[in-house]
DRENSE-732849 format. One line per 3 residues: number of its first residue (from 1); their letters; for each residue x, y, z of C-alpha. Coordinates in Angstrom, 3 decimals. Example, Ala and Ser with C-alpha at 12.3 -4.5 7.8 and 13.67 -1.06 7.14 Angstrom:
BEGIN
1	as	12.300 -4.500 7.800 ~ 13.670 -1.060 7.140
// end
This chain:
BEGIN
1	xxx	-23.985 73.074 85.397 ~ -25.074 75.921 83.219 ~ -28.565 76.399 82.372
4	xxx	-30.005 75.158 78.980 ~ -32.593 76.084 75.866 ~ -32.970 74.479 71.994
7	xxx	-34.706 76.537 69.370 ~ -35.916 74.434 66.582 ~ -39.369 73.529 64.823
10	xxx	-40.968 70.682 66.203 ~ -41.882 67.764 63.597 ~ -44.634 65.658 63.978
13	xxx	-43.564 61.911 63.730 ~ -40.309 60.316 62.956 ~ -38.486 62.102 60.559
16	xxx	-33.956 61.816 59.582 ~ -32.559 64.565 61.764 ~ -30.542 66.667 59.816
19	xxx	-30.431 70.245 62.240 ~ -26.739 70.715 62.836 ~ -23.371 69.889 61.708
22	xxx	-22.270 68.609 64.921 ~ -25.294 65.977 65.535 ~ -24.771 63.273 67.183
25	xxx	-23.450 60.461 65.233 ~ -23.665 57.795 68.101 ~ -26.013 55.604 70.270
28	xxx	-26.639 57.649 73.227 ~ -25.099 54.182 75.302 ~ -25.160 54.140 79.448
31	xxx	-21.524 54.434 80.288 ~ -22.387 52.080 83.105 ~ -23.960 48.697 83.680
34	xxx	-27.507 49.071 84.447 ~ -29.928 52.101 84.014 ~ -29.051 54.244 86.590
37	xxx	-24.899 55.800 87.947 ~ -23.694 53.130 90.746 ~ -24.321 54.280 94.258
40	xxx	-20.513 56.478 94.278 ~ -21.869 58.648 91.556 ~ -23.573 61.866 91.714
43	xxx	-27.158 61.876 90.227 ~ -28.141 65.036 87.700 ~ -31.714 65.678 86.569
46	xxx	-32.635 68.208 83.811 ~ -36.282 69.132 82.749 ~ -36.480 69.889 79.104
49	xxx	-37.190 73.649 78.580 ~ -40.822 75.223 78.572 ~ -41.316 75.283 74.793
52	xxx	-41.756 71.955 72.213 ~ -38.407 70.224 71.447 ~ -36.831 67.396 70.086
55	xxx	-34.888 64.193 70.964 ~ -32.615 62.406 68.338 ~ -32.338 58.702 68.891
58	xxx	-29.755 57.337 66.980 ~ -29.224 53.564 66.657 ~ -26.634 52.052 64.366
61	xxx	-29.239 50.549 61.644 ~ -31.203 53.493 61.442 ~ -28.800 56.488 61.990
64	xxx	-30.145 59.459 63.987 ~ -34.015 60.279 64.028 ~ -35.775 62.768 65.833
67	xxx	-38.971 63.092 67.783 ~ -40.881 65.476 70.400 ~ -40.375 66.061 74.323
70	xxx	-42.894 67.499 76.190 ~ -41.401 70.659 78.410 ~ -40.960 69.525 81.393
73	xxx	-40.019 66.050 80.842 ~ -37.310 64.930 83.531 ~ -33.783 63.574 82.197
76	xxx	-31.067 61.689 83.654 ~ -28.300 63.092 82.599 ~ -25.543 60.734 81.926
79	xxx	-22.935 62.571 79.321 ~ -22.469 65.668 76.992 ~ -20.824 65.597 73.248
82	xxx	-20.522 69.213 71.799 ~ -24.015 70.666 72.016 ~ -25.679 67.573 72.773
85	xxx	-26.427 65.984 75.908 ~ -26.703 61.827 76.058 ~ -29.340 61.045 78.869
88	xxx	-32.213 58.902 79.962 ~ -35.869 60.541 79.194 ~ -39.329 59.692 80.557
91	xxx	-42.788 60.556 79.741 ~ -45.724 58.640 81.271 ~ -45.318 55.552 78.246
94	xxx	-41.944 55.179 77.633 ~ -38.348 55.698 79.089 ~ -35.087 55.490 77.271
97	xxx	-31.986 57.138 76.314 ~ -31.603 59.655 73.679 ~ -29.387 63.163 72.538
100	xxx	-31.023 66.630 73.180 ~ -30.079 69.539 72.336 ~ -28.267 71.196 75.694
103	xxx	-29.317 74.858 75.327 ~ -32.939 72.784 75.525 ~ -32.484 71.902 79.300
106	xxx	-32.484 73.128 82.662 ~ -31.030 71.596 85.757 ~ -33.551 70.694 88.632
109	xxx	-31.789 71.453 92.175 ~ -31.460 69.110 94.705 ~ -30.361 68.888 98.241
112	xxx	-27.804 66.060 99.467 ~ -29.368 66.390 102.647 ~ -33.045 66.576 102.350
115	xxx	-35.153 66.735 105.537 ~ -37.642 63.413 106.194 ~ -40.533 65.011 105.439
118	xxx	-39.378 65.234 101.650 ~ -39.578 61.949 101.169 ~ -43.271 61.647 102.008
121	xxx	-45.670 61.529 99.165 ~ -47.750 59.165 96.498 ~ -44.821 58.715 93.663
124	xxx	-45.371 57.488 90.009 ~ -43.653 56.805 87.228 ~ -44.594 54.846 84.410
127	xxx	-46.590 52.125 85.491 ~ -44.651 52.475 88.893 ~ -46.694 53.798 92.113
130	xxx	-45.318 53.986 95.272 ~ -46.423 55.320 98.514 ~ -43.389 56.820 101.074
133	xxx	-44.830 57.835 104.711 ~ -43.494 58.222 107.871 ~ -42.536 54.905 109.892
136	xxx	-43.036 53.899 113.476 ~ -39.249 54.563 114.421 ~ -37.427 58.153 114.346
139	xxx	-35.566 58.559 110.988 ~ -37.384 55.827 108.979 ~ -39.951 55.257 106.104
142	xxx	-42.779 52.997 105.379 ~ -43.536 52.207 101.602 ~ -45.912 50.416 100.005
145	xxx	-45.881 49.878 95.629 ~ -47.037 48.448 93.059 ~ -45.435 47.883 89.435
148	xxx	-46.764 46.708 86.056 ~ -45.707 45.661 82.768 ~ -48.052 45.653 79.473
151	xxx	-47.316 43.380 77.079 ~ -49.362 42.495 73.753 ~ -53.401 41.851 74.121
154	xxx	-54.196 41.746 77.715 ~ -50.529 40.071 78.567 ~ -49.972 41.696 81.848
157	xxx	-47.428 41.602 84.481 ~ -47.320 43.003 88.502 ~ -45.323 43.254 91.083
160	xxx	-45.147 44.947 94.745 ~ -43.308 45.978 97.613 ~ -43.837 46.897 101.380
163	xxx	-41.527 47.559 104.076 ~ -39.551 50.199 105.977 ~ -36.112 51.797 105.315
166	xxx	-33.985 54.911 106.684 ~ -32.739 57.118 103.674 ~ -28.666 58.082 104.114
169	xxx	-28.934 61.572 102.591 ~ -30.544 61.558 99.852 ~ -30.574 58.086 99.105
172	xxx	-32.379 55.493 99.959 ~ -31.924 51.377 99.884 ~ -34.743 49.363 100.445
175	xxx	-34.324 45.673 100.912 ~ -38.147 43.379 101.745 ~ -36.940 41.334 103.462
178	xxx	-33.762 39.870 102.866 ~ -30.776 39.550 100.205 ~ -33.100 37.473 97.938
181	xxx	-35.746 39.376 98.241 ~ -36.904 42.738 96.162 ~ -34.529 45.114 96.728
184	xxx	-34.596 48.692 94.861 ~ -32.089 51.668 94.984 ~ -33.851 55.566 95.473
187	xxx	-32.079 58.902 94.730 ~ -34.493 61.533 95.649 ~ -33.579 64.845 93.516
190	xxx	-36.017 67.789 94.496 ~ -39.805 66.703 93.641 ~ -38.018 63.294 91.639
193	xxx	-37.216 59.729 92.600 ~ -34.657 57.774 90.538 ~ -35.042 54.315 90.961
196	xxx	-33.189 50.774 90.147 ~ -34.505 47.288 91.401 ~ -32.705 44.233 91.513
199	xxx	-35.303 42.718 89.145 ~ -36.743 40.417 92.399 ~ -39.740 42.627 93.301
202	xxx	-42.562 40.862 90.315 ~ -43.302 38.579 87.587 ~ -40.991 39.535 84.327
205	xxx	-40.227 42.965 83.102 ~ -42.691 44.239 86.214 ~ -39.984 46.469 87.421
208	xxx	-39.280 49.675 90.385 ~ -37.228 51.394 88.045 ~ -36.679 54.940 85.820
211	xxx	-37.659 58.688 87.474 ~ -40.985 58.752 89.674 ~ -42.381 62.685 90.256
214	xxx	-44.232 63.092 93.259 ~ -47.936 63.242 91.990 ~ -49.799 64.129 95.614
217	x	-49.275 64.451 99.579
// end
């Protein structure tokens, strides 16, 4: 996929985007069920470019609106429309989709077939923190998390896992301890994890999901 820069002003706040004729017009909607491609799909990851930027959510009651991106912030790339690209974003508060600007991004490289070792590391994402080292058995990997949700006041939610699992390529399915139990889904794309859960793993809305970075050895 060719590389990819956006040159605009950035705007503090939320603000009617209004920067090119061919905007999106659309929701930026997940052409699949769930967050994340099914298991048959290849996985893309862009990092928006190194200068300030801008997203445009665009919702049916409110039309299209724009806001900032931090360079460097990972997205999932599902789809692109013209100059646009439709993908998932996420910062350390808040993941969800939204258009950028395609010129704005640049693809991170991965490797199908990445050696064990890659996988090792403290991963976090969100409220998402997950520890992958190597396990007891040739070819396999011990991890250990913890998830959280924050609701209103002090509302708060957790959740964990801890097991073992051998990655097939670059992907990696991790069941507890059986079918019932928390199970979660685990591309790993260069220094990122993209991860699903089955929604089994904590108390409500604490879930192993969205794009983890690799934040120490």
């Amino acid at each position: 996929m060719k590389s990819i820069a956006l040159s605009f002003v950035l705007i503090l706040g939320w603000v009617p985007i209004c920067i090119a004729q061919n905007k999106p017009t659309e929701a930026c909607r997940f052409p699949y069920n769930g967050w994340v491609t099914p298991p048959e799909q290849k996985l893309l990851i862009a990092e928006v470019a190194q200068r300030a930027t801008r997203l445009a959510f665009c919702e049916s009651k409110k039309g299209c609106v724009a806001s900032s991106a931090a360079p460097g912030t990972p997205i999932l790339i599902y789809r692109e429309s013209g100059d646009w690209t439709c993908g998932y974003f996420s910062t350390s508060t808040y993941g969800g989709p939204a258009w950028i600007r395609t010129a704005e991004l640049r693809v991170v490289p991965s490797n199908p077939q990445p050696p064990l070792k890659v996988w090792e590391g403290i991963w976090v994402g969100g409220e998402d923190r997950v520890a992958i080292r190597a396990g007891e058995k040739p070819g396999m990997l011990r991890l250990e998390g913890s998830a959280q949700w924050k609701g209103a006041g002090d509302n708060a939610h957790f959740g964990d896992m801890k097991g073992t699992a051998t990655p097939d390529g670059n992907r990696l399915h991790f069941v507890e301890s059986g079918p019932d139990s928390c199970i979660i889904d685990m591309t790993l794309l260069c220094h990122y994890i993209v991860a699903s859960d089955n929604g089994l793993c904590g108390a409500l809305n604490a879930r192993f999901q969205g794009i983890w970075k690799r934040t120490g050895p």
